[in-house]
C-alpha positions as CSV (number, residue, x, y, z in Angstrom):
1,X,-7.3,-22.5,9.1
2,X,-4.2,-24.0,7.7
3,X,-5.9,-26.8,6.9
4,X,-8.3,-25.2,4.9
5,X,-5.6,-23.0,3.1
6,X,-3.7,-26.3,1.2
7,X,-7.4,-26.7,-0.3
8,X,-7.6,-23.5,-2.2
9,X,-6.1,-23.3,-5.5
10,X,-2.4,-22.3,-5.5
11,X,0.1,-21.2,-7.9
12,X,4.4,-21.2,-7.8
13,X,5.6,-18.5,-9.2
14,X,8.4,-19.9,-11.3
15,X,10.3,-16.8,-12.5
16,X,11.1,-16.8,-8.2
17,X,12.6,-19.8,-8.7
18,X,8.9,-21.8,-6.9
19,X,10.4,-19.6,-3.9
20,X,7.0,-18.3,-3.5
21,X,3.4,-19.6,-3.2
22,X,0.3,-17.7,-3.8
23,X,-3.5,-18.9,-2.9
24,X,-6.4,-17.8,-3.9
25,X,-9.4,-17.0,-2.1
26,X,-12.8,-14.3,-2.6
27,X,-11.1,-14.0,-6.2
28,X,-7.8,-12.9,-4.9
29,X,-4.1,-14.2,-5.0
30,X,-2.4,-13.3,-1.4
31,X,1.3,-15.5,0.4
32,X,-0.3,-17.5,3.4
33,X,0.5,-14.9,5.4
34,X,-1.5,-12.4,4.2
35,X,-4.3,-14.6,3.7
36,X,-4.1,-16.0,7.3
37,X,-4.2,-12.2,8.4
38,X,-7.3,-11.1,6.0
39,X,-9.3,-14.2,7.1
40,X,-8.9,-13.2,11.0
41,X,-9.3,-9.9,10.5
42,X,-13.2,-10.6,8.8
43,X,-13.7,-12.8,11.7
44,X,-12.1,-10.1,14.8
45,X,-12.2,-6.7,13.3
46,X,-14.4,-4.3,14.8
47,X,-14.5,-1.0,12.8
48,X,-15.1,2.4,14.6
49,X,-17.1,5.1,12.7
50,X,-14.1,7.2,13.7
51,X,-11.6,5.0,12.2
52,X,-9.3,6.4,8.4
53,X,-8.1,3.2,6.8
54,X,-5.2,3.8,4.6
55,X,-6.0,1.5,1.7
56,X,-3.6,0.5,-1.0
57,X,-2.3,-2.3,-3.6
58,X,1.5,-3.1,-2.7
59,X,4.1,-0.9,-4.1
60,X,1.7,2.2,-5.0
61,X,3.2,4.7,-2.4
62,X,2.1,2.9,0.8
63,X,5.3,3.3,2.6
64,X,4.8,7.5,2.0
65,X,1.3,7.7,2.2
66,X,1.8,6.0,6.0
67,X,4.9,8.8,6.8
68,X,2.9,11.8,5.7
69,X,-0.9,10.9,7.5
70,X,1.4,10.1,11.3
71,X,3.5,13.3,10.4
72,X,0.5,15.0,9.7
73,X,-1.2,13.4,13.0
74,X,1.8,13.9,15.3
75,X,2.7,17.2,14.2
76,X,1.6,19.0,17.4
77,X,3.5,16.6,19.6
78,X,6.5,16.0,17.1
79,X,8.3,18.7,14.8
80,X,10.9,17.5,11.9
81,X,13.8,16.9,14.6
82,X,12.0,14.8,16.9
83,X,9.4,12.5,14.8
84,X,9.3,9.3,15.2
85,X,9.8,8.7,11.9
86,X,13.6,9.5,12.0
87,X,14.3,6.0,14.0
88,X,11.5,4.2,13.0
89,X,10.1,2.8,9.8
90,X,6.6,3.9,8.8
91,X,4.8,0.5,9.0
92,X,5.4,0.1,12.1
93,X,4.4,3.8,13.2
94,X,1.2,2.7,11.1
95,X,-0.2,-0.7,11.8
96,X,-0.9,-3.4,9.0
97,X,-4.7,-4.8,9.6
98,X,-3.3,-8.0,8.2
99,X,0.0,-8.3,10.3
100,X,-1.0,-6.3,13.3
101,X,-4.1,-7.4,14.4
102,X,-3.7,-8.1,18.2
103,X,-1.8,-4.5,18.4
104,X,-4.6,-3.0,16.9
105,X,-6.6,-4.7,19.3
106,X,-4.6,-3.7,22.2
107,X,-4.8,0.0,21.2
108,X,-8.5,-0.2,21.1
109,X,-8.4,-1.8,24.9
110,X,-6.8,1.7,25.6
111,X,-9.2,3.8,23.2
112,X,-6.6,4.8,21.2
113,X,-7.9,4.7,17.2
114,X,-4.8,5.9,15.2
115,X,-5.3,5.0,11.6
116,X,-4.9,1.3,9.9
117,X,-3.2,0.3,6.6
118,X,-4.5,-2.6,4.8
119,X,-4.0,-4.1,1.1
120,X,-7.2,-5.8,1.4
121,X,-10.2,-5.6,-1.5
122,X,-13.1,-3.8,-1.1
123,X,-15.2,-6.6,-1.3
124,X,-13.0,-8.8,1.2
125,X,-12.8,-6.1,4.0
126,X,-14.3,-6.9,7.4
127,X,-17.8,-6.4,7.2
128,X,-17.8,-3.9,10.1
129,X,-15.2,-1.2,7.9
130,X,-17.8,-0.8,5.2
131,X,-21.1,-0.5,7.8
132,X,-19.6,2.0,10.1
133,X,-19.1,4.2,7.3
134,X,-15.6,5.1,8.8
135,X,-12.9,7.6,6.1
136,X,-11.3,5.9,3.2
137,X,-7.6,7.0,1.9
138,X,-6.8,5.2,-1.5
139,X,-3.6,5.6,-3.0
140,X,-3.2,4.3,-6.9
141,X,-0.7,4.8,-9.1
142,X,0.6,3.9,-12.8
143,X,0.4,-0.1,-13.2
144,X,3.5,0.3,-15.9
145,X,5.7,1.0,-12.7
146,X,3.4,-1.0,-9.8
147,X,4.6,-3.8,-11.9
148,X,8.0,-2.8,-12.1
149,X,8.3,-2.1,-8.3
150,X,6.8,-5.2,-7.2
151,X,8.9,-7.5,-9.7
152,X,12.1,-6.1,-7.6
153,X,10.7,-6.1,-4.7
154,X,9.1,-9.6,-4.7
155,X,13.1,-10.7,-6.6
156,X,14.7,-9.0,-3.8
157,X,13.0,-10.5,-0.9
158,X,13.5,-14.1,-2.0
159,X,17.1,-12.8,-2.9
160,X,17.7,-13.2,-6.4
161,X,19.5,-11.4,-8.7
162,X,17.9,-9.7,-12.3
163,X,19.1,-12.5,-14.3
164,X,17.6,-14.9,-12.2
165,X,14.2,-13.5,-12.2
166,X,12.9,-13.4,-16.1
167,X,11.6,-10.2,-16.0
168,X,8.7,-11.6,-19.0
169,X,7.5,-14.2,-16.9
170,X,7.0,-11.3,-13.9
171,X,4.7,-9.5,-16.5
172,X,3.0,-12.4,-17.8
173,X,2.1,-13.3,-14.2
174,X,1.0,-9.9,-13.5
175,X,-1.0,-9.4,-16.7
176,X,-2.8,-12.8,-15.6
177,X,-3.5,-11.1,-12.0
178,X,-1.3,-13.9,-10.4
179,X,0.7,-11.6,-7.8
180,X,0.2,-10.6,-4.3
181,X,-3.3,-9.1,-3.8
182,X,-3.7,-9.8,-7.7
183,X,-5.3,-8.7,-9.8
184,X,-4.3,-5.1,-9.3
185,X,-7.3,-4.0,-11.3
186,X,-9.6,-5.9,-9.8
187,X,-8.3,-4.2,-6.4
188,X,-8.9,-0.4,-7.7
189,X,-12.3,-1.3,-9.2
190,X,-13.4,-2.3,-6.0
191,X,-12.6,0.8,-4.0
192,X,-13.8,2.8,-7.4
193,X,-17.3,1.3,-7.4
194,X,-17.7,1.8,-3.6
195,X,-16.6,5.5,-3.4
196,X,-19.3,6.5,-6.8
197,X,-21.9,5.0,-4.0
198,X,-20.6,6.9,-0.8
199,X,-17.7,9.5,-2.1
200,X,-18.4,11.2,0.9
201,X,-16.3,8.9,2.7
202,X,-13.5,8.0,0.8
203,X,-10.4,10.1,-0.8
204,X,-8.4,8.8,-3.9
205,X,-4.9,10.2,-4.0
206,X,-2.8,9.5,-7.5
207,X,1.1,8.9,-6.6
208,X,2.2,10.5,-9.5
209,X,0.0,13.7,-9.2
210,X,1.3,13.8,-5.2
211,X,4.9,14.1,-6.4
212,X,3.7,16.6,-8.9
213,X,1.9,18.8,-6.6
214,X,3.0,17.6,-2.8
215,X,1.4,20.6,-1.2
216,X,-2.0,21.0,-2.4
217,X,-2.4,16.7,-1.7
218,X,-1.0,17.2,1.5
219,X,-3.6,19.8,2.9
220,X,-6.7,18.4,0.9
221,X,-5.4,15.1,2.6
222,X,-4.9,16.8,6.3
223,X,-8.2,17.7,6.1
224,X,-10.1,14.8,5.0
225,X,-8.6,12.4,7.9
226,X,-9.7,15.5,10.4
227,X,-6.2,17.5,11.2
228,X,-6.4,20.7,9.0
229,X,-3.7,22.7,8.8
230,X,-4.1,26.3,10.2
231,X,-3.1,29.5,8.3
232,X,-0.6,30.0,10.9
233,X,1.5,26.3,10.6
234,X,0.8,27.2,6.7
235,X,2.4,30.4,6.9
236,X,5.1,28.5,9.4
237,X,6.1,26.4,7.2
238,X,4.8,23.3,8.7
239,X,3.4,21.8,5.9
240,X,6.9,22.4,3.6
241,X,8.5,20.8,6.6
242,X,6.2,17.4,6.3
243,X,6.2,17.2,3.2
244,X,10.5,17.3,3.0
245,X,10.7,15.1,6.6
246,X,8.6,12.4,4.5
247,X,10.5,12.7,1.1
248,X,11.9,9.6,-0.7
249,X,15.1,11.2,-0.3
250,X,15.2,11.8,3.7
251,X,13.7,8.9,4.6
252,X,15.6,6.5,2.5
253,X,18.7,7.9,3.9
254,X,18.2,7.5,7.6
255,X,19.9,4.7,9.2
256,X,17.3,2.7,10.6
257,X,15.5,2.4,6.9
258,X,19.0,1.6,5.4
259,X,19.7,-1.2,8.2
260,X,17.0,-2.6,10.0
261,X,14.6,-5.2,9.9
262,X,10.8,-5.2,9.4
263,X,8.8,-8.7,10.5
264,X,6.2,-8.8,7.6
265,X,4.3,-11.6,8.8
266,X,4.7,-15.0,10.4
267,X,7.6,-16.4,8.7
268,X,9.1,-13.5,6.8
269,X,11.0,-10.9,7.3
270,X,12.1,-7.8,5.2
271,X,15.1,-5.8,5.4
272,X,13.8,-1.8,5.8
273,X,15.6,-0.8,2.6
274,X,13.4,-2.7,0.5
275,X,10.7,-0.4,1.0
276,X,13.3,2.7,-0.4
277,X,14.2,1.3,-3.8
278,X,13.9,4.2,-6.5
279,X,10.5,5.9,-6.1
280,X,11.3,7.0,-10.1
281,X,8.0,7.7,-12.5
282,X,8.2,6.1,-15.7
283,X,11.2,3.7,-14.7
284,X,9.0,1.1,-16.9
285,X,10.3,2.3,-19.7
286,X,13.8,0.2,-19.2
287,X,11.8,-2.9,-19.0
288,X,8.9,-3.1,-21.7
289,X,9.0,-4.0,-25.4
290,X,6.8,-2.5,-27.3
291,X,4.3,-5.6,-27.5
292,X,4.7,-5.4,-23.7
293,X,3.4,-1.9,-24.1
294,X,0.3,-2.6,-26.2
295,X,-0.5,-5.5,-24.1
296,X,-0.7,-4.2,-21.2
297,X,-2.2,-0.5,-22.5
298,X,-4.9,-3.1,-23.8
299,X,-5.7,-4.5,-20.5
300,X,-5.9,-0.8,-18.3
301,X,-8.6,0.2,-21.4
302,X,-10.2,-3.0,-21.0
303,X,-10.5,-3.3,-17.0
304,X,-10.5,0.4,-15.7
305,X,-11.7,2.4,-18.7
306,X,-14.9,3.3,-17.3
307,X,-13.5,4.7,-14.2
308,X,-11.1,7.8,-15.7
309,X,-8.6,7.2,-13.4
310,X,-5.3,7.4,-15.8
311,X,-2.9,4.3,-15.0
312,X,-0.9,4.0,-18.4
C-alpha cells in the first residue's frame, strides 16, 4: 500500500515550512495516514443497517458533535458528574473509521455498534455504509472560519508560530482545495447530493445554527440517532445539563483536554488542547482582505449555490 501511495500525485505545503505532505486519491487530498486508513476501511469495513456515522470535514464542530451524540447515548448510565467525558477526550469516546479501525472491529466481535466518526467523502466511503442504508449525522459550518480553524490547527501541530505560517498562502491552498480531505466543497456536495436521494437517512446539522439554538438541535438530533428525550428528562433538566457538560467552555477547561495527548494516526500525535482553540463565529474577519473576501464569496456561489446551504 505504501508503495502505491509515492505514485499518486503529491503536494508540500510550503506555508508549513514542506512539514506536511498531502496525496491525492478518488479526487481527494488526505496526510498518508489518513489515506492509509480510508483505503483499509473500503477494503474491511462492514456497515450495519443499525449503524449512525458522524460525518464531517475537519474543524467544522467534530470534536462537539462527538461529546453531545455519547452524552446523549450514555445519559442513562452517566449523569454530568460521572461522564466519561470529564477524563477523557471525545475522539476517543467516539471512534475515528480512519484511525480506529481494528477497535471498531473488536467492538463488533462483542456486538457492540456505538457510533463512528469519519472525514471521509461520500463517494469514497466503504461501499457497505451507503448499501445498508444505516443514519447519517452531517455537521457543516461557515468555510470563512473552517479555513481559519484549520490554518491554526494544521500551524500548530507542526509547531510553528503565525509569522512562520503565511496566512495567504494557507488560503490560496485552501481556495485551490489542497488541504486535508480538500476540497471542502467537494466534501459537502457529496453528502448534499446523496441525502436529496435518500433524506430519510441522513441529518445535516449547521455549527453556527447549534450554538444559536443548542436545545432544539439537541433533541431533533437525540431523536434521529434513536435516544429521544422523554418529557420527564426534558422537564428534569437533562437536556440543559448535556448541552452545558459538552460546552466549549467546560470541556476546554478540564485537565485531561488541556494536558494530554491524542495518537492521531501512525506517526502523529496531537496534544488534546488543539481540538479546544476558540470555537468563535466570524473570527475570519481578523484574517481576510477584502479581495480575500470576494474571492472566496465567489467560490461558495460557484460550488455550493445550488444546494441553499449558507456557508459565507
Amino acid at each position: 500500500m505504501e508503495e502505491a501511495i509515492e505514485t499518486l500525485p503529491q503536494h508540500t505545503c510550503s506555508w508549513l515550512k514542506n512539514r506536511f505532505t498531502l496525496y491525492k486519491h478518488e479526487d481527494v487530498w488526505n496526510s498518508k495516514d489518513f489515506l492509509e486508513g480510508k483505503l483499509l476501511a473500503q477494503q474491511r469495513f462492514k456497515a450495519d443497517p443499525s449503524d449512525i456515522f458522524l460525518c464531517s470535514f475537519p474543524k467544522t464542530g467534530t470534536t462537539w458533535l462527538k461529546a453531545l451524540v455519547f452524552a446523549i447515548i450514555t445519559r442513562e448510565k452517566f449523569n454530568e458528574s460521572t461522564s466519561p467525558l470529564l477524563n477523557t477526550l471525545p475522539h476517543d469516546c467516539i471512534l475515528f473509521l480512519e484511525k480506529d479501525l481494528e477497535k471498531i472491529e473488536e467492538n463488533r466481535k462483542n456486538s457492540f455498534f456505538p457510533p463512528i466518526n469519519t472525514h471521509i467523502h461520500y463517494h469514497s466511503l466503504p461501499k457497505s455504509i451507503i448499501t445498508s442504508n444505516c443514519k447519517i449525522v452531517y455537521i457543516y459550518r461557515n468555510m470563512k472560519d473552517v479555513l481559519v480553524s484549520y490554518y491554526h490547527f494544521a500551524r500548530q501541530i507542526v509547531k510553528l508560530q503565525i509569522e512562520d505560517a503565511p496566512f495567504e498562502e494557507a488560503f490560496d491552498e485552501f481556495c485551490k482545495g489542497i488541504l486535508n480531505f480538500g476540497p471542502y466543497w467537494d466534501h459537502i456536495l457529496g453528502y448534499w447530493k446523496a441525502s436529496l436521494e435518500k433524506p430519510e437517512i441522513f441529518l445535516f446539522m449547521k455549527y453556527e445554527d447549534m450554538k444559536k439554538y443548542p436545545t432544539t438541535n439537541v433533541k431533533k438530533l437525540a431523536e434521529f440517532i434513536g435516544h429521544p428525550f422523554t418529557i420527564e428528562e426534558e422537564k428534569a433538566g437533562v437536556i440543559e445539563n448535556i448541552i452545558k457538560l459538552c460546552s466549549f467552555e467546560n470541556l476546554s477547561n478540564l485537565e485531561v483536554n488541556k494536558s494530554g495527548n491524542h495518537q492521531a494516526g501512525k506517526t502523529q500525535v496531537i496534544e488534546n488542547r488543539l481540538f479546544f482553540r476558540k470555537a468563535e463565529d466570524e473570527e475570519w474577519k481578523n484574517y481576510f482582505t477584502e479581495e480575500m473576501i470576494e474571492k472566496i464569496d465567489k467560490l461558495i456561489d460557484e460550488k455550493l449555490g445550488a444546494t441553499g446551504l449558507v456557508l459565507k
